[in-house]
C-alpha positions as CSV (number, residue, x, y, z in Angstrom):
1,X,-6.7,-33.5,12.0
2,X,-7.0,-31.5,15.1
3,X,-4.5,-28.4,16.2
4,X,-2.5,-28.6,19.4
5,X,-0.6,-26.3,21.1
6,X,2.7,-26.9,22.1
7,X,5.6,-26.1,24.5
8,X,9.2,-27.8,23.7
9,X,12.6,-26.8,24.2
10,X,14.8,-26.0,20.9
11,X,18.1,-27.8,20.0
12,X,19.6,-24.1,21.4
13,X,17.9,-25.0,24.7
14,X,15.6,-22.3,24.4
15,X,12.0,-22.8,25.4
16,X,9.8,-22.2,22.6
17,X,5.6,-22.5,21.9
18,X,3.3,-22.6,19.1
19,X,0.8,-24.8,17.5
20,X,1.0,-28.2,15.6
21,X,-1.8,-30.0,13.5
22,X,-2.0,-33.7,14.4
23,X,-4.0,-36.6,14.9
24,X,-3.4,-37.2,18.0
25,X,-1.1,-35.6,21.0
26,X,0.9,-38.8,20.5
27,X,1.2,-37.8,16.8
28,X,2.1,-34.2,17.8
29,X,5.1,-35.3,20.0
30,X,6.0,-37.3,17.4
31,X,6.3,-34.4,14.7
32,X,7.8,-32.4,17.5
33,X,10.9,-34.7,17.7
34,X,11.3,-34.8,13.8
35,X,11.6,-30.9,14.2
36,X,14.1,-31.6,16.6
37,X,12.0,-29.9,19.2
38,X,11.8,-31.8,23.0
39,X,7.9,-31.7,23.5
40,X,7.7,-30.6,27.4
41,X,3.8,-29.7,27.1
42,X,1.1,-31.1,24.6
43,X,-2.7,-30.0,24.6
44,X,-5.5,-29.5,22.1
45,X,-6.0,-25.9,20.8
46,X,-9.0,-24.1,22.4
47,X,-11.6,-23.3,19.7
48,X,-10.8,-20.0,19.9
49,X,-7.7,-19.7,19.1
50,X,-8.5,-21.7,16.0
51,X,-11.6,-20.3,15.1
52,X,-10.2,-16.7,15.2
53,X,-7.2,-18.0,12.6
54,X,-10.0,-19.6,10.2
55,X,-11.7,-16.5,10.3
56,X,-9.4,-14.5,9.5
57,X,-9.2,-12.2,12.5
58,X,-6.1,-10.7,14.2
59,X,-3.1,-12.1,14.1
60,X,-2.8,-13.0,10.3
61,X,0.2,-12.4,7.8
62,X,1.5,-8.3,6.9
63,X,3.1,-7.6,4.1
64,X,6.2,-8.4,4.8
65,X,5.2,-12.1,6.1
66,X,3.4,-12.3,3.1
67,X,6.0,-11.9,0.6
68,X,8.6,-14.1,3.1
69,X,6.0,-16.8,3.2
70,X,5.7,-16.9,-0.2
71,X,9.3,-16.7,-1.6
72,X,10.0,-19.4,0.7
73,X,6.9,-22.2,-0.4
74,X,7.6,-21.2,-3.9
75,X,12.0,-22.5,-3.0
76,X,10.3,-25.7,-1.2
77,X,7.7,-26.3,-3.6
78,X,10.2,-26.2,-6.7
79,X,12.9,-28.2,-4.9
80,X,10.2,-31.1,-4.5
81,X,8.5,-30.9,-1.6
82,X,4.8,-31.3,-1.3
83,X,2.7,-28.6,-0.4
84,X,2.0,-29.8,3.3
85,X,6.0,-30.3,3.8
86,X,6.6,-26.7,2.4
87,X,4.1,-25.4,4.7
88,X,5.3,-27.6,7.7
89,X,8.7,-26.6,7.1
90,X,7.8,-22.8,7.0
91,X,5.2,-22.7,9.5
92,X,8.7,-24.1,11.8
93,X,10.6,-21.0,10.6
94,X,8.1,-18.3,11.8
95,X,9.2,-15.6,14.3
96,X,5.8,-14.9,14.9
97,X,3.4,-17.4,16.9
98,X,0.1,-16.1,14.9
99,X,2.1,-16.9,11.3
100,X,2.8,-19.8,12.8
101,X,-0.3,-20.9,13.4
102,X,-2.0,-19.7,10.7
103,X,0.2,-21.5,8.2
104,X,-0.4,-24.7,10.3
105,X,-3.9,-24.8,10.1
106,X,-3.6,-24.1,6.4
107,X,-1.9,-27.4,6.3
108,X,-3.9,-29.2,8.2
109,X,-6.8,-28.1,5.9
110,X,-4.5,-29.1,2.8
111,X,-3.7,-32.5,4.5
112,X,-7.6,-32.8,5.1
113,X,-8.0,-33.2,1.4
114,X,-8.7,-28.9,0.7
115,X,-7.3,-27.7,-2.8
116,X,-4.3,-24.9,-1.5
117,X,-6.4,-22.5,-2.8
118,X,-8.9,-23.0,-0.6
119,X,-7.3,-23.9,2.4
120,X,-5.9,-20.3,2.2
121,X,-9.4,-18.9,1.5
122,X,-9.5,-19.3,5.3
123,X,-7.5,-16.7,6.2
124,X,-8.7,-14.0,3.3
125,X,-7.2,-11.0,5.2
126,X,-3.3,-12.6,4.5
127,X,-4.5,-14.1,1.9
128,X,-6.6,-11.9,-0.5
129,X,-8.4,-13.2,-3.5
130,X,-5.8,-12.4,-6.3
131,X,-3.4,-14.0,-4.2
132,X,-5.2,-17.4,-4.0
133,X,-6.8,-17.2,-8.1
134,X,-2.6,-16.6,-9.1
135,X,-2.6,-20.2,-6.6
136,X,-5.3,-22.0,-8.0
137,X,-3.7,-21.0,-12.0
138,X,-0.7,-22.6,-10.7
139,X,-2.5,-25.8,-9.3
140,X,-4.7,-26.1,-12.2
141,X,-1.6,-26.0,-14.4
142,X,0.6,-27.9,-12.2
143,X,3.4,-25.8,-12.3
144,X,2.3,-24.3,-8.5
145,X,6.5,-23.6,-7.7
146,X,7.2,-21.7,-10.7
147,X,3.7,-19.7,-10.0
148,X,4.4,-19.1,-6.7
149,X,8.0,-17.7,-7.5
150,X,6.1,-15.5,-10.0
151,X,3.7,-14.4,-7.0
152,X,6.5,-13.8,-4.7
153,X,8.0,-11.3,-7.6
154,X,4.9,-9.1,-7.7
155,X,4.3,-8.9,-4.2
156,X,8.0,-7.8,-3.9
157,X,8.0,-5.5,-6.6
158,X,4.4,-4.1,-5.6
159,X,5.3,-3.6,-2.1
160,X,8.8,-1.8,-3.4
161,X,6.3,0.5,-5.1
162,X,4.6,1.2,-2.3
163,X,7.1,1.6,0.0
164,X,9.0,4.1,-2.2
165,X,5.9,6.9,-2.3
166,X,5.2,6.6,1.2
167,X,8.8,7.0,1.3
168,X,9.1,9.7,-1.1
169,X,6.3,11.5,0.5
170,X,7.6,11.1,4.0
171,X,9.6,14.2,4.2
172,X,7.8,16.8,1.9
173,X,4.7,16.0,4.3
174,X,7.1,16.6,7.7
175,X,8.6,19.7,6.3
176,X,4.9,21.1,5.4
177,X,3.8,20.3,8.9
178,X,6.5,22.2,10.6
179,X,6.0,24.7,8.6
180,X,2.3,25.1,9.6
181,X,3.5,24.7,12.8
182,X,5.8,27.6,12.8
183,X,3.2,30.3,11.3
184,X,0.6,28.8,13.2
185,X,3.0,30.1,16.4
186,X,4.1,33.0,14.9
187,X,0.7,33.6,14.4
188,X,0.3,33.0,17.9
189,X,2.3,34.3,20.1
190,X,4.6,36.3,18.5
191,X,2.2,38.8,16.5
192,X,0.1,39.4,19.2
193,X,3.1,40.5,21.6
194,X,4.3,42.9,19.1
195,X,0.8,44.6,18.6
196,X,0.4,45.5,22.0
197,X,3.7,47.6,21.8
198,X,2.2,49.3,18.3
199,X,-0.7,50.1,19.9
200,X,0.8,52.0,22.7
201,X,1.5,54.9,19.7
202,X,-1.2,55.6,18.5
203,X,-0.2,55.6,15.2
204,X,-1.8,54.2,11.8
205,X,-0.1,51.0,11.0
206,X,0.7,49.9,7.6
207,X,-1.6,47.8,5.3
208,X,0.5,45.0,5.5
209,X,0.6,44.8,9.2
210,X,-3.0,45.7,10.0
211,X,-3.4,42.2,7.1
212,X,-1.4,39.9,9.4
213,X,-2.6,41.0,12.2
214,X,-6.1,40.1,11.4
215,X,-4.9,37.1,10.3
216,X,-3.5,36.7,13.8
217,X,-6.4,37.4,15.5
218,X,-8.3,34.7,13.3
219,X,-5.5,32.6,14.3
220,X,-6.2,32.8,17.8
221,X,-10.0,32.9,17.9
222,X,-10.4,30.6,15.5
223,X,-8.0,28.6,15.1
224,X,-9.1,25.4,16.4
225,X,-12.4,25.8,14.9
226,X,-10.8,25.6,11.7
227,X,-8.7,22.6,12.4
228,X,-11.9,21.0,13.8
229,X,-13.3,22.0,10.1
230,X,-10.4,20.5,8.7
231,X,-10.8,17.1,10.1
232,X,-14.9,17.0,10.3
233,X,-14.4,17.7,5.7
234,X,-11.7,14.8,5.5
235,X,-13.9,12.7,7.4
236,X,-17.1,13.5,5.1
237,X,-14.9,13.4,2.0
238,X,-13.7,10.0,2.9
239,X,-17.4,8.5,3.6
240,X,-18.5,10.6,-0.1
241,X,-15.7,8.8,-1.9
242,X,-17.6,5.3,-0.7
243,X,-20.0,6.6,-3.2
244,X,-18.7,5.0,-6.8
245,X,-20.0,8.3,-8.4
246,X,-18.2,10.8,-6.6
247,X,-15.0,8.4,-6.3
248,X,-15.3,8.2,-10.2
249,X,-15.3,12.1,-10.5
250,X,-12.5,12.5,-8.1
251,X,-10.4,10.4,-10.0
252,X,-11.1,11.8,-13.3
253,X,-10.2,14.9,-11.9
254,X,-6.9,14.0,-10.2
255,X,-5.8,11.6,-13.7
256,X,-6.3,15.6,-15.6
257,X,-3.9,17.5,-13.4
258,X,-0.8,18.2,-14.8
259,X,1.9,16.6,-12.9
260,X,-0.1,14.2,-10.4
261,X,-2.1,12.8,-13.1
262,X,0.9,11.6,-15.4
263,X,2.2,9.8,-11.5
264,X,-1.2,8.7,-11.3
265,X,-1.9,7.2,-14.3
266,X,1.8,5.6,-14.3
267,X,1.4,4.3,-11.4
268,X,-2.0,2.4,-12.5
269,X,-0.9,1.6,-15.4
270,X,2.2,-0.4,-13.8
271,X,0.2,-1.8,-11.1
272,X,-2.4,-3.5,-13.8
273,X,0.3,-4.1,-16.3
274,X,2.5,-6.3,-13.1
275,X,-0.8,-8.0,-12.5
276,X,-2.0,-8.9,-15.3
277,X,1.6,-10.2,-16.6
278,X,1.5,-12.4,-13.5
279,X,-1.5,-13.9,-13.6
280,X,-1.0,-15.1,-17.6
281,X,2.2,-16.3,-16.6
282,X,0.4,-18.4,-14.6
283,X,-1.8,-19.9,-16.7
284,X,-4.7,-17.9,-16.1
285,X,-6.8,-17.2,-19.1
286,X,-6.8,-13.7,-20.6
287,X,-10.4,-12.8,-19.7
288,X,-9.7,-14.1,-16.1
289,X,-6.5,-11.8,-16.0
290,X,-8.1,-8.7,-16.8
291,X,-11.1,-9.9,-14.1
292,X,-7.7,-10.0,-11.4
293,X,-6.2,-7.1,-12.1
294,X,-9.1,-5.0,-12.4
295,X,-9.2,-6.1,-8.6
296,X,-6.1,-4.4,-7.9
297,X,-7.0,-1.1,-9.1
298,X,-8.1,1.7,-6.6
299,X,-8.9,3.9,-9.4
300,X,-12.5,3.8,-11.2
301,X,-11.4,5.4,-14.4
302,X,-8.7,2.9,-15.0
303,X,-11.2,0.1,-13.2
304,X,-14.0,1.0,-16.2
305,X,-11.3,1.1,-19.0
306,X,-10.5,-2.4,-17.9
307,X,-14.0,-3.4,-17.8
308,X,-14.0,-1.8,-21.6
309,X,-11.4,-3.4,-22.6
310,X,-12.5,-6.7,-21.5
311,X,-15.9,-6.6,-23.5
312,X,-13.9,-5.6,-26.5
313,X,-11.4,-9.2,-26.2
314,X,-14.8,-10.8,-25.3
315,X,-16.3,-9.9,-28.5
316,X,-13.3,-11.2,-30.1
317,X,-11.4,-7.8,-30.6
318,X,-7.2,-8.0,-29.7
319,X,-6.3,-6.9,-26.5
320,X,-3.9,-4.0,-27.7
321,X,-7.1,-2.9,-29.7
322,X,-9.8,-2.6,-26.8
323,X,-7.3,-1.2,-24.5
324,X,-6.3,1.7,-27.6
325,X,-10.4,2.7,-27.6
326,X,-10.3,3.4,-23.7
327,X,-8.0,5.7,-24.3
328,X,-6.8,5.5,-20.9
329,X,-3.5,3.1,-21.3
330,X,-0.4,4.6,-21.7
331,X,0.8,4.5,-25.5
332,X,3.6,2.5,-24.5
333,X,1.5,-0.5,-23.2
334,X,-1.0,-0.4,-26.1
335,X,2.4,-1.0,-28.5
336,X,3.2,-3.5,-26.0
337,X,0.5,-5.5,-25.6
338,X,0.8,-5.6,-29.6
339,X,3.8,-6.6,-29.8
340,X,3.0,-9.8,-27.4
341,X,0.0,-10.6,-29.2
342,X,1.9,-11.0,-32.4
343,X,4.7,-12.4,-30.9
344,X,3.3,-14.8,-28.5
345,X,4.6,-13.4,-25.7
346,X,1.7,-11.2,-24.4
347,X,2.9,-12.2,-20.4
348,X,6.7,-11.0,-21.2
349,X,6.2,-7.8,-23.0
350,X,3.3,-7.1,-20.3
351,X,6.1,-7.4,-17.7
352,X,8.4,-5.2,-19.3
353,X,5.8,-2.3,-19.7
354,X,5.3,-2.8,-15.7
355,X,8.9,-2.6,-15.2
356,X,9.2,0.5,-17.8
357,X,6.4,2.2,-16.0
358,X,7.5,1.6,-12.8
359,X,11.4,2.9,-13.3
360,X,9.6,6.0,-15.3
361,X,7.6,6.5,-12.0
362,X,10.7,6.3,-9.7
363,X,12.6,8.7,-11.8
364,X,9.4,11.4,-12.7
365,X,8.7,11.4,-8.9
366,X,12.1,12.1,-7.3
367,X,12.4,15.0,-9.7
368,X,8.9,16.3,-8.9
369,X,10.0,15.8,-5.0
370,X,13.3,17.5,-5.6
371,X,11.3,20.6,-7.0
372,X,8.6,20.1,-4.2
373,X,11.4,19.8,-1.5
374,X,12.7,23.6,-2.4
375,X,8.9,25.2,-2.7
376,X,7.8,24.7,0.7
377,X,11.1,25.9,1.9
378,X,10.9,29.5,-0.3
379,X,7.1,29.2,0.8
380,X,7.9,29.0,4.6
381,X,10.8,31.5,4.3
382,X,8.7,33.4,2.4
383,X,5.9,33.4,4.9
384,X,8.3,34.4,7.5
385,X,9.6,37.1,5.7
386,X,6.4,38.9,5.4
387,X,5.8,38.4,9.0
388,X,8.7,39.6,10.2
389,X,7.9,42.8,7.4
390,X,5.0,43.5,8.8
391,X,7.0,44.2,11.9
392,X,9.5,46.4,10.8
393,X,7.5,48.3,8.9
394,X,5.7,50.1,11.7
395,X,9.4,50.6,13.1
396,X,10.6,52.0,10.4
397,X,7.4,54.2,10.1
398,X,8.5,55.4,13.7
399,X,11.8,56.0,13.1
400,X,11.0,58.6,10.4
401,X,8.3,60.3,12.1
402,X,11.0,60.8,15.1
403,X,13.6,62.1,12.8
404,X,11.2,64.8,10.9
């Protein structure tokens, strides 16, 4: 089945383009009037354009295509329609050409006798590997709708995660850069103005000015040699934490502080537990579920403690067990995990530990950001208060030498 490109005009009377898998051009117009689309141009795909979809190149799914795509098979899938319908239908909903064509050649690999699975192994940049082993658990199991409703959960609820910390951390960030900004002119321009008239008197200046005005002067010298030494250590810092060593260390270190490494490790521990649930609830052996969600975990520590944890179940140890000797888990999830082992219903109480943890997350970190909010306000007022000291002072200093 080849790929053509296309250019019809819509039942609205718009004129609209994309590409179509086929047999043949005839075959294309064909599918093209099903669609209710009036074909007014027809021609095979260049290689290209093709080849840089299979490859995964630009042009692929975000994360918000993603999760659309997804809750939208998993609605056709589960009312009945076959895979390459679902992804036919879909593919004809797009707003975006390259999501478009990308879910069409994913059918025309699935119509060309490729498991879903692996047609979507084409594309591994939308499609990343937990996203296509929580597929192939539903295939294998042939309940692929209900798995991909399950999959369209997680990705909503992860990206919800996600999106509220970069949220969260949106403002504290802006209000700590204009505040740099602000004693960075100070600094400046305004220090150095007011020096010139103190030095026209020839008298001693107080401690406290003669400090901020040699941080001034550092300021201006060497200021952009110290952002410049700012930006050369975050960009050998980033290249040392490709090292699994000094990643691990890092980690450990940031999981021990006292109020970023209780957000940390909540946040891991929600982001494994959500996983993990998923991919059970999928059919997905226990073993194999720990294998996936260790994948989703940017922290070593918690990354290792998986590892631990699933050498423990492999020896034939409990899962609330090995994860209780890591001692890296969260209490709550150990008594979880328990609970679903001797219940049957490891998936479920998983779920509800991700659910827990995450709602403990939103709440601890908008009261830690509330505090945080307040702090670099004081700090900056704070700041400019001594600045603004250090000016008076000499003025005052003045004043009382003129009046003895």
């Amino acid at each position: 089945m080849a790929a053509f490109e296309y250019v019809a005009i819509g039942p609205d009377g718009r004129r609209t383009s994309g590409t179509i898998s086929a047999d043949t051009a005839r075959s294309a117009r064909k599918e093209l009037r099903l669609r209710q689309l009036t074909p007014l141009k027809v021609s095979e795909a260049s290689e290209r354009s093709v080849g840089r979809i299979k490859l995964g190149g630009r042009g692929g799914l975000n994360g918000a295509d993603r999760v659309l795509v997804t809750r939208q098979l998993a609605m056709l899938i589960q009312s009945g329609a076959t895979v390459e319908e679902a992804l036919a239908a879909v593919a004809s909903e797009a707003e975006r050409p390259a999501a478009r064509r990308l879910l069409l050649a994913v059918r025309a690999s699935v119509t060309e006798g490729y498991r879903f699975s692996e047609a979507l192994a084409q594309s591994p940049s939308s499609f990343p590997a937990l996203y296509r082993s929580v597929v192939g658990a539903g295939e294998a199991s042939g309940r692929l709708g209900e798995v991909m409703e399950r999959l369209a959960v997680y990705l909503e609820k992860s990206r919800n995660v996600g999106r509220k910390v970069q949220a969260a951390l949106i403002y504290p960030c802006v209000l700590a850069v204009i505040a740099l900004v602000v004693i960075g002119a100070l600094m400046t321009f305004v220090v150095p103005r007011v020096v010139e008239q103190f030095n026209t008197f020839g008298e001693d200046l107080p401690p406290l000015t003669n400090a901020v005005i040699a941080v001034s002067e550092f300021v201006r010298n060497f200021g952009l040699i110290a952002v410049a030494g700012v930006i050369v250590f975050v960009f050998l810092a980033g290249r040392a934490l490709k090292s699994a060593a000094i990643k691990r260390q890092v980690d450990a270190t940031l999981l021990s502080l006292p109020v970023i490494g209780k957000a940390l490790r909540t946040v891991s521990a929600a982001r494994f537990a959500r996983t993990f649930s998923t991919l059970l609830a999928s059919g997905t052996p226990v073993l194999d579920s720990l294998a996936g969600a260790r994948g989703s975990l940017g922290n070593l520590v918690f990354a290792e403690a998986v590892d631990e944890t699933m050498t423990g179940v492999r020896e034939g140890g409990s899962l609330a067990r090995a994860m209780r000797k890591t001692d890296v888990f969260p209490a709550l999830l150990t008594h979880l995990a328990a609970s679903g082992e001797t219940g049957g219903d490891l998936a479920g109480m998983m779920a509800k530990g991700a659910e827990y943890l995450e709602e403990d997350f939103e709440s601890s970190s908008a009261v830690a950001l509330g505090l945080l909010e307040p702090l670099i306000i004081v700090f900056l007022g704070g700041v400019v208060a001594l600045i603004v000291l250090s000016i008076m002072l000499p003025i005052l200093q003045l004043n009382t030498l003129a009046l003895n």
